[in-house]
N, C-alpha and C positions, 0 to 999 in steps of 0.2 A: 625303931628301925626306919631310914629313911629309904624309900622307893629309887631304883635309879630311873632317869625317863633318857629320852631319846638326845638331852642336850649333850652337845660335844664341851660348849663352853659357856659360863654367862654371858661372855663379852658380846655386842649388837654387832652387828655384821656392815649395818651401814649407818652412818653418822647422822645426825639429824639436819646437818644442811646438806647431805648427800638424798636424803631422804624428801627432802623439801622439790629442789633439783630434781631427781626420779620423778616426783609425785609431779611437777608440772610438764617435761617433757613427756608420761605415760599419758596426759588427762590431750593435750595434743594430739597427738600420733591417734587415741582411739577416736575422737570429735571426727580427724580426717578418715579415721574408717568408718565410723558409724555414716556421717555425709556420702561416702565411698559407694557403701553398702546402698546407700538409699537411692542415690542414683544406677546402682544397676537396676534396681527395682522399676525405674524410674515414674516413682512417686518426688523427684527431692523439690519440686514447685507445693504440692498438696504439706509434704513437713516443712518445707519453710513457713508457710504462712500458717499449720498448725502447731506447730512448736515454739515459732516466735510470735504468734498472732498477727500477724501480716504490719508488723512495727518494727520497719528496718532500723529506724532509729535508736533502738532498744538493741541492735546485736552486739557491741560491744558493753556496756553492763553485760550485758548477760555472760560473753563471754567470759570478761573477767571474775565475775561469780565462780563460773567451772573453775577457770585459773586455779582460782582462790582455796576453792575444797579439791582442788586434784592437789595442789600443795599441802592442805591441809592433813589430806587420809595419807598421801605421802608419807609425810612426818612420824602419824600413826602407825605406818607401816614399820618405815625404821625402827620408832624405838617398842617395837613388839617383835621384830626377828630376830631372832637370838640363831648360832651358828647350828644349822639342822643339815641332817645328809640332803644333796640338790633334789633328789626325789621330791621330801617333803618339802622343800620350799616352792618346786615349782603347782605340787597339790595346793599347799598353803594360797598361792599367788591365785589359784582357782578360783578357792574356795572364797580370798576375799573379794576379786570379781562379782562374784555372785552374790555374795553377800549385801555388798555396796549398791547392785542394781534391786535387791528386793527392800534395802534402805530407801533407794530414791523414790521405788515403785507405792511408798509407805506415807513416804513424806507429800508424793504429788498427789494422793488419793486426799489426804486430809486437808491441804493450802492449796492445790491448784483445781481446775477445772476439767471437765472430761475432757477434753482434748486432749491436753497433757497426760491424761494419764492412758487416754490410750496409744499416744506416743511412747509411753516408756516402756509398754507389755507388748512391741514388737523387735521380731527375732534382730535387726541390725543394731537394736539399743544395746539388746544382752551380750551380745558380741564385743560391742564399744566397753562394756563395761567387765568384760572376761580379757578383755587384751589389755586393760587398764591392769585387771589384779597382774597379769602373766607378765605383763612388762617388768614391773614392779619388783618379779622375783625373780625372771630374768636377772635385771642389773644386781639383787641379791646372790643369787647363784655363781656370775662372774668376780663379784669383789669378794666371795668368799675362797674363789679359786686363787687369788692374788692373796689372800692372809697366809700369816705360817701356820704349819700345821701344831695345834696343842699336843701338849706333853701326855702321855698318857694318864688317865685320872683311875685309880683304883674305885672300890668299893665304898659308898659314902655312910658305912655304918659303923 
């Protein structure tokens, strides 16, 4: 007997150069929150020069880096959403937020220096990287509402 689960459809929701696209317009938008955030704080002199090492010559590499894995988890994103009620996508979009910041928080503790990592364990990081998932499922959520609706699937047993 096979389980039914929550899918409506196999088919992905969003495309993988939709997903590309999403992934670097979300990896934006949160960079300018997170900076956002840090200036209400108004630390963003102290994270500039601890998060880039006070090497402005280095902010673009670096940026294009984000670019590069915000496009990349993008990608990932697409082709792992498959058509779910908006609820769960916009949980989903959470939980990969979260997810992604306790990956980065993982990656800087092993390759980077304390600096960096006590950059990533502040509240404006996690924020940047929760509006990265939400975004993500946001534009999920919308281009599911533009699909047609599937046919009804009976019992898969």
């Amino acid at each position: 007997m096979i389980a039914d689960t929550l899918d409506k459809s196999p088919e992905q929701i969003l495309t993988l150069p939709e997903g590309v696209t999403a992934g670097i317009a979300a990896v934006i938008l949160s960079m300018a929150l997170g900076f956002g955030l840090f200036m209400m704080q108004g630390v963003f002199g102290n994270v500039f020069r601890v998060g880039f090492s006070g090497c402005t010559e280095m902010l673009f590499p670096r940026v294009l880096i984000l670019v590069c894995t915000g496009a990349l988890f993008g990608l990932l994103f697409a082709a792992s959403t498959r058509r779910f009620p908006c609820r769960c996508l916009i949980g989903l979009g959470i939980f990969y937020g979260i997810e992604l910041w306790i990956l980065c928080f993982l990656f800087t503790h092993v390759f980077q220096g304390i600096l960096q990592r006590d950059l990533i364990k502040t509240w404006p990081v996690a924020c940047s990287f929760i509006f990265y998932g939400v975004f993500l499922s946001l534009i999920a959520v919308f281009k599911q509402m533009k699909l047609p609706p599937d046919s009804p699937q009976g019992p898969r047993d």
